[in-house]
C-alpha positions in Angstrom: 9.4 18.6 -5.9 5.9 19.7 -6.8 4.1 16.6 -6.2 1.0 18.5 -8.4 0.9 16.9 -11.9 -2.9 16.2 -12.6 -3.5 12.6 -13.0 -5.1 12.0 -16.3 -5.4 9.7 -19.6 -2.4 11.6 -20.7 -0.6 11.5 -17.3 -1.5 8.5 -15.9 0.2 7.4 -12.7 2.1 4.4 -11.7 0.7 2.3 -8.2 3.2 -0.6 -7.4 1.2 -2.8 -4.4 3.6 -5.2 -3.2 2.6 -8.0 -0.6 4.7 -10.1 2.1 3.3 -13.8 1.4 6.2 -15.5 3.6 5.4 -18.1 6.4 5.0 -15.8 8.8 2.1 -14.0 7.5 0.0 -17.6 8.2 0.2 -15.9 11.7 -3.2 -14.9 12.8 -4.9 -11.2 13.2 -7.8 -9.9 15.0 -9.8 -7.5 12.7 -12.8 -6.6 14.7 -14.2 -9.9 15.9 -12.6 -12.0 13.1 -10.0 -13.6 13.6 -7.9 -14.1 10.3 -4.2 -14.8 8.7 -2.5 -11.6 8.2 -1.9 -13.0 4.8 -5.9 -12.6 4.1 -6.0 -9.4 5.8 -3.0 -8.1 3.4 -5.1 -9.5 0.2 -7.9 -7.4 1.8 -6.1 -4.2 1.6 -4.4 -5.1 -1.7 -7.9 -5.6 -3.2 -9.4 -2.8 -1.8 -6.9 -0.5 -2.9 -7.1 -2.0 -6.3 -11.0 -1.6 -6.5 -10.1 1.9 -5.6 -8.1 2.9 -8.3 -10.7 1.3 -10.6 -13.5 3.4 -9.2 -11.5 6.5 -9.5 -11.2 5.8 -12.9 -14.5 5.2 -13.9 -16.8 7.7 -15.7 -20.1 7.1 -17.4 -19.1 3.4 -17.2 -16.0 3.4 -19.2 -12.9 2.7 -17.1 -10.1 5.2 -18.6 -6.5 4.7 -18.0 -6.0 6.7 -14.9 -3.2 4.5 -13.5 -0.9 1.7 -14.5 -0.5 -0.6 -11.7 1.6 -3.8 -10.8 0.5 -6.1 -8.1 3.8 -8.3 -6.5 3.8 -10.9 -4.0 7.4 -12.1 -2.9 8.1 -15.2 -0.5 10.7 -17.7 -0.8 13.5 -16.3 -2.6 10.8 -15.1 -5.1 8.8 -12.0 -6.8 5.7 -12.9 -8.7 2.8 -11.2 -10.0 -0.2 -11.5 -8.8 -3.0 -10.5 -10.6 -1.5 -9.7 -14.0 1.0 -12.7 -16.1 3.3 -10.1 -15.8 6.0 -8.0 -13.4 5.3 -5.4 -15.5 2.9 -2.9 -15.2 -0.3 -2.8 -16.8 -3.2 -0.5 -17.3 -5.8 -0.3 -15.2 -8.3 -0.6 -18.3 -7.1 -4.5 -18.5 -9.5 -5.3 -15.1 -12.6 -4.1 -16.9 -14.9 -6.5 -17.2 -13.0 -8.4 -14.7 -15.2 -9.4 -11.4 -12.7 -10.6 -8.2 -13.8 -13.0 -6.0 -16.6 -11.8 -3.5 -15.9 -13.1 0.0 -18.6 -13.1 2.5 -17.7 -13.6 6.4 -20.1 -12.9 9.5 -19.0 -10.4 12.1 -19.9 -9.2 15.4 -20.4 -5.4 15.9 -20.9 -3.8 19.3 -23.3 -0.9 19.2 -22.7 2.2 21.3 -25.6 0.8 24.1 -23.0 -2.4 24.2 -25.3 -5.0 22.0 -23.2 -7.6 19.8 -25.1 -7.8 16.8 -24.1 -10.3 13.9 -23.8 -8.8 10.2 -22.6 -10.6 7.0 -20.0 -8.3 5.2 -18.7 -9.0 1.4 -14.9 -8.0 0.2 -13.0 -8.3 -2.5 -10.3 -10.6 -3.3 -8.3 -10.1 -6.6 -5.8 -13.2 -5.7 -5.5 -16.0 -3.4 -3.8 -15.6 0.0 -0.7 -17.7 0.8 2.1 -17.6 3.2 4.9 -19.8 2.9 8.7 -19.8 3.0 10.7 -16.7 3.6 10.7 -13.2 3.2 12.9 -11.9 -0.1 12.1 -8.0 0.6 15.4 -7.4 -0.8 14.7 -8.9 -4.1 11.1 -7.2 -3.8 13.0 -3.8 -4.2 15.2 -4.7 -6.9 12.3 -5.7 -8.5 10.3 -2.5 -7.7 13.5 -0.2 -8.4 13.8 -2.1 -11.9 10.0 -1.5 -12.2 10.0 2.3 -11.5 12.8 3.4 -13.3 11.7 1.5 -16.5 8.4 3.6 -16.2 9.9 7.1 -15.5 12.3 6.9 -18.0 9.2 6.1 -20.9 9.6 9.2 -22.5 5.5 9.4 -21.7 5.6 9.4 -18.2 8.3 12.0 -17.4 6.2 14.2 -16.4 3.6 12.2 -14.8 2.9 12.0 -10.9 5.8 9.8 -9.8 5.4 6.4 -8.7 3.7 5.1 -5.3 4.9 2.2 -3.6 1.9 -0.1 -1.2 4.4 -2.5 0.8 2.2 -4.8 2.8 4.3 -7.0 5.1 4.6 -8.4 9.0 7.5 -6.8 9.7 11.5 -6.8 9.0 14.3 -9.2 10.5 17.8 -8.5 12.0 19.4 -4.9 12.3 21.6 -5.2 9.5 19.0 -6.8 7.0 16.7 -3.5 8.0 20.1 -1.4 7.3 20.0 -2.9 3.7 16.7 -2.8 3.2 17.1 0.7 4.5 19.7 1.6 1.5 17.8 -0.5 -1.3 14.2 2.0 -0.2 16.2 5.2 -0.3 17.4 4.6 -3.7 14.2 3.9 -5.2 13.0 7.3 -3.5 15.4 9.2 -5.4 13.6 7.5 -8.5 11.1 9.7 -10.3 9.3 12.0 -12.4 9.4 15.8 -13.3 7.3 16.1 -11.2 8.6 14.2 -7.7 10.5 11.3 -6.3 9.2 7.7 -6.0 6.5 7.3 -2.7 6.6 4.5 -0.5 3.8 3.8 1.7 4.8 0.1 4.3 1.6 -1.3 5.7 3.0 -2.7 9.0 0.9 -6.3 10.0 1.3 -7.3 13.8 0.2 -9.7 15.7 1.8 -9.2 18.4 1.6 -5.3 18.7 4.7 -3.8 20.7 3.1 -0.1 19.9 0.1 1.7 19.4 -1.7 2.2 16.2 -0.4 4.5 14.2 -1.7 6.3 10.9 1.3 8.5 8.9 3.2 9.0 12.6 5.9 11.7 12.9 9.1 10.0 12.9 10.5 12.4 15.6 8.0 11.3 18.3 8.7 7.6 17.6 11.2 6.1 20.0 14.2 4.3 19.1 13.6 1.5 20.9 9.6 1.5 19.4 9.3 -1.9 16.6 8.3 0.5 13.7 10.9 2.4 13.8 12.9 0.8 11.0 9.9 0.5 8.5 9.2 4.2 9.4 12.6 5.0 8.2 12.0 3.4 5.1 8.5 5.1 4.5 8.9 8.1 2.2 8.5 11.7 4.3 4.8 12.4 3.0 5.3 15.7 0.9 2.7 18.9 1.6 0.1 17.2 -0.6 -0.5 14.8 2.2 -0.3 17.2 5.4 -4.2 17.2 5.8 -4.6 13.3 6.0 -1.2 13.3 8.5 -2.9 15.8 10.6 -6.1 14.4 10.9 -4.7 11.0 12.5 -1.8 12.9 14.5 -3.8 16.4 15.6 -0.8 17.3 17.9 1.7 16.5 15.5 3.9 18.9 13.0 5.3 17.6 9.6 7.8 15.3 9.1 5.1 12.8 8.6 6.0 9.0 7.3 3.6 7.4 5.2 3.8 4.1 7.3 0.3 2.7 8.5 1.1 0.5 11.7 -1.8 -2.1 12.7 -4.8 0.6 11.1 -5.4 -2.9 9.0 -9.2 -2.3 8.6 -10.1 -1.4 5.3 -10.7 2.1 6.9 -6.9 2.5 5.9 -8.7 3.0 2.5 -10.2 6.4 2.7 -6.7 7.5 4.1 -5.0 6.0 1.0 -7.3 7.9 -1.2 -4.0 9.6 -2.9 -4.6 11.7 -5.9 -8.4 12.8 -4.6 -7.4 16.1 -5.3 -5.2 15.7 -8.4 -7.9 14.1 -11.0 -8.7 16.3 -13.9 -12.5 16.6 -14.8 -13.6 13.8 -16.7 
């Protein structure tokens, strides 16, 4: 697949973000010198990634309908949206006008001479953080396989840049609940346009950190034994289009890149998520 369709009005493409909000994402995180819930750092990244897609598609002050998007959240036995009424996606032009809640938090910041210095930082948050019950990832794909497929097969998407999965999550259970998760993320990759199969990108959360960080790894250098191992496996192999941001995290790695970001939690994830930089027509 091509993976080149220009994203536009008429082509617009299709960003599923879908968050872990299950009890164990109440467990805390150390971004910088703040300590937070993995559950607020997840909302962080959700939000930033939607105010992305909204700058992208802003020109001359009028936000145009580069994507349709669908923000999920799925704890105990449940999927739910999250920032629309609806499962179903939306377009982006239904947030205009729309101002998320602006969180302020004070952090320290060591300078390159060793200094702490104190700075108030503000951030987004399009929905409220929870964490609470279990983890339904299962029924998160069903729900994201239903979502896709009803998309690509509206006669005007076929030929659109093919659907990108954001899963944010802590992690996966037992083996055989990561071998079934593992059969329910290869089918959706097979879902898709003319122009390429279904993306899915897994933010990995971790609080307690069995690995280094790692940004779009090669699978080959990961060890078996290594914790992101299974959510690698279930990341899509990033397609040519993406080589360059791969590369630049992993110099001294070749292809077979997964688009799995483990622990790079800061919203510096952002720039690295900046998918379709290259693929916008001129507005």
């Amino acid at each position: 697949m091509n993976y080149t369709q220009i994203i536009s009005t008429d082509n617009p493409a299709l960003v599923i973000i879908a968050i872990d909000q299950s009890g164990s994402m109440m467990g805390p995180f150390t971004n910088h010198s703040m300590i937070v819930s993995k559950s607020e750092i997840a909302t962080m990244i959700a939000s930033a990634i939607i105010n992305e897609m909204i700058f992208r598609s802003r020109h001359h002050g009028v936000l145009h309908r580069y994507f349709d998007f669908s923000v999920l959240g799925y704890s105990r036995q449940d999927v739910y949206p999250l920032v629309n009424s609806t499962l179903h996606p939306a377009p982006i032009t239904v947030l205009d006008g729309i101002t998320p809640t602006i969180k302020r938090r004070t952090i320290e910041h060591l300078t390159t001479d060793n200094h702490l210095f104190l700075a108030l930082e503000s951030y987004s948050e399009w929905f409220v953080p929870q964490a609470a019950g279990i983890t339904p990832m299962v029924d998160m794909f069903d729900t994201v396989a239903e979502i896709a497929s009803e998309w690509c097969n509206n006669q005007q998407n076929k030929d659109s840049f093919p659907p990108i999965i954001i899963n944010i999550t802590d992690g996966l259970d037992s083996t055989e609940y990561n071998k079934h998760l593992l059969e329910k993320s290869e089918a959706i990759k097979q879902i898709g346009t003319s122009d390429g199969k279904s993306l899915i990108f897994n933010i990995y959360i971790d609080s307690t950190p069995l690995s280094e960080r790692h940004n779009f790894p090669n699978i080959d250098t990961l060890a078996a034994e290594c914790n992101i191992l299974p959510l690698a496996k279930m990341s899509s192999t990033l397609p040519e289009l993406f080589h360059p941001i791969a590369r630049k995290h992993n110099p001294t790695s070749a292809p077979n890149y997964r688009a799995l970001c483990y622990n790079a939690v800061g919203l510096n994830i952002i720039p690295s998520l900046n998918f379709c930089c290259k693929l916008f027509k001129n507005r």
